[in-house]
C-alpha positions in Angstrom: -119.1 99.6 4.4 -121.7 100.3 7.2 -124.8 98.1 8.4 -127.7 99.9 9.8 -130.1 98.6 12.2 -133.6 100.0 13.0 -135.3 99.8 16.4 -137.5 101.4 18.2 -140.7 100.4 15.7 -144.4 99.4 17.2 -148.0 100.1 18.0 -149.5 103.4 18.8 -152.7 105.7 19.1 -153.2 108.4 16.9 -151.4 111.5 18.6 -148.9 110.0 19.9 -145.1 109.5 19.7 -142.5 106.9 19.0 -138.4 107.4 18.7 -136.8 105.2 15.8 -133.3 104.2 16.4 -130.7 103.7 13.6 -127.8 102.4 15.0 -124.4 101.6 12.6 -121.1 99.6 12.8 -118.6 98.2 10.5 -117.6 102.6 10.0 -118.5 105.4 12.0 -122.0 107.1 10.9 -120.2 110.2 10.4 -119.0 109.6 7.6 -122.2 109.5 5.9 -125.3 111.2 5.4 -128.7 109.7 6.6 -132.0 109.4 5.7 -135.0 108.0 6.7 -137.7 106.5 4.3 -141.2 104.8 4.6 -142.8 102.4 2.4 -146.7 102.2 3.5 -149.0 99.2 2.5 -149.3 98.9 -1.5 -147.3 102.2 -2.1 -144.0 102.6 -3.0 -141.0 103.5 -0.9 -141.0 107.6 -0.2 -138.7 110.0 1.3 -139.6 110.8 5.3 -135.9 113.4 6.3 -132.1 113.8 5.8 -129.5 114.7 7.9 -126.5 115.6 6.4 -122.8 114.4 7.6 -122.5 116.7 10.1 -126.1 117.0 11.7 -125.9 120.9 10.2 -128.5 120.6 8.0 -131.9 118.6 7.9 -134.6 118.5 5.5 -138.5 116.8 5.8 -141.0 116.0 3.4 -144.1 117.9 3.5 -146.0 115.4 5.0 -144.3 115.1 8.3 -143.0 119.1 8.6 -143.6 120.0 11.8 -144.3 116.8 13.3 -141.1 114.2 12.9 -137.5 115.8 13.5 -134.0 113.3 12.6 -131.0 113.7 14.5 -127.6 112.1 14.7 -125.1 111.3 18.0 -121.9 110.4 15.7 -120.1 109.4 19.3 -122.8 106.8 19.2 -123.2 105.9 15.5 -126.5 106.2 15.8 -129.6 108.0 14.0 -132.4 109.1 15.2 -136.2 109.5 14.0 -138.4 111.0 16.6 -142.3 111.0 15.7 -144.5 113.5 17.2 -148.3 113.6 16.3 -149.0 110.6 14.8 -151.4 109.8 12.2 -153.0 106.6 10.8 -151.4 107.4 7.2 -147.8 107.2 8.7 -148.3 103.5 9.4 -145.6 101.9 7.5 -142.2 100.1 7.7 -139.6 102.7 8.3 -135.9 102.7 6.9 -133.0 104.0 7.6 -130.4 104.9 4.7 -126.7 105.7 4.6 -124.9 108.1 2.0 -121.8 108.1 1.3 -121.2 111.3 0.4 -117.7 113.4 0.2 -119.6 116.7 1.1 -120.3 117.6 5.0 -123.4 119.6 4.3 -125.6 118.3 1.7 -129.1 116.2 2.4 -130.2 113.5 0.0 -133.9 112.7 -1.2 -134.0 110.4 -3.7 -133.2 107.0 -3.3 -130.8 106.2 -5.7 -128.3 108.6 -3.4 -128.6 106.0 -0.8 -125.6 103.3 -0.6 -126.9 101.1 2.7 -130.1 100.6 3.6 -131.5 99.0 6.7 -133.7 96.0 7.5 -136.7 98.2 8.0 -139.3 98.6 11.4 -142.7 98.6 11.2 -144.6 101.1 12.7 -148.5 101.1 12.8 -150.8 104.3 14.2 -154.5 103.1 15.0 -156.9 105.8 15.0 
């Protein structure tokens, strides 16, 4: 199995920019797709972007189109989240989620398709 660690998680003004860090051991990232998910204060958990297995193919929510991007360095089992345009309603913990997944293509959205999960980091935007 994998364990996923977040990083990268803090305080920042509306407009600006952060870079979460998900980084694996115990098996190589590649292996898996990724996903990142958010679970804001009093709401429940909700999916941010997917990267499938081999960094091919990515997918956002609607919400953060345009503005986030998730990439993958499988040489260093990491996963990244890079945040662009922040806004007050993205303040919330962030996760990072593993898939373990046969197929080398294929993005995952809901949850339940998710097989590790990270500790979560907290990110806050202050208007």
């Amino acid at each position: 199995q994998v364990q996923l660690v977040e990083s990268g998680g803090g305080l920042v003004q509306a407009g600006g920019s952060l870079r979460l860090s998900c980084a694996a051991s115990g098996r190589t990232v590649s292996n898996y797709a990724m996903g990142w998910f958010r679970q804001a204060p009093g709401k429940e958990r909700e999916f941010v972007l997917a990267i499938s297995r081999t960094g091919g193919r990515t997918d956002s929510a609607d919400s953060v189109k345009g503005r986030f991007t998730i990439s993958r360095d499988n040489v260093k089992n990491t996963v990244y989240l890079q945040m662009n345009s922040l806004k007050p309603e993205d303040t919330a913990i962030y996760y990072c989620a593993a898939s373990d997944t046969y197929y080398y293509t294929r993005v995952y959205y809901l949850e339940r398709d998710y097989n590790y999960w990270g500790q979560g980091t907290q990110v806050t935007v202050s208007s």
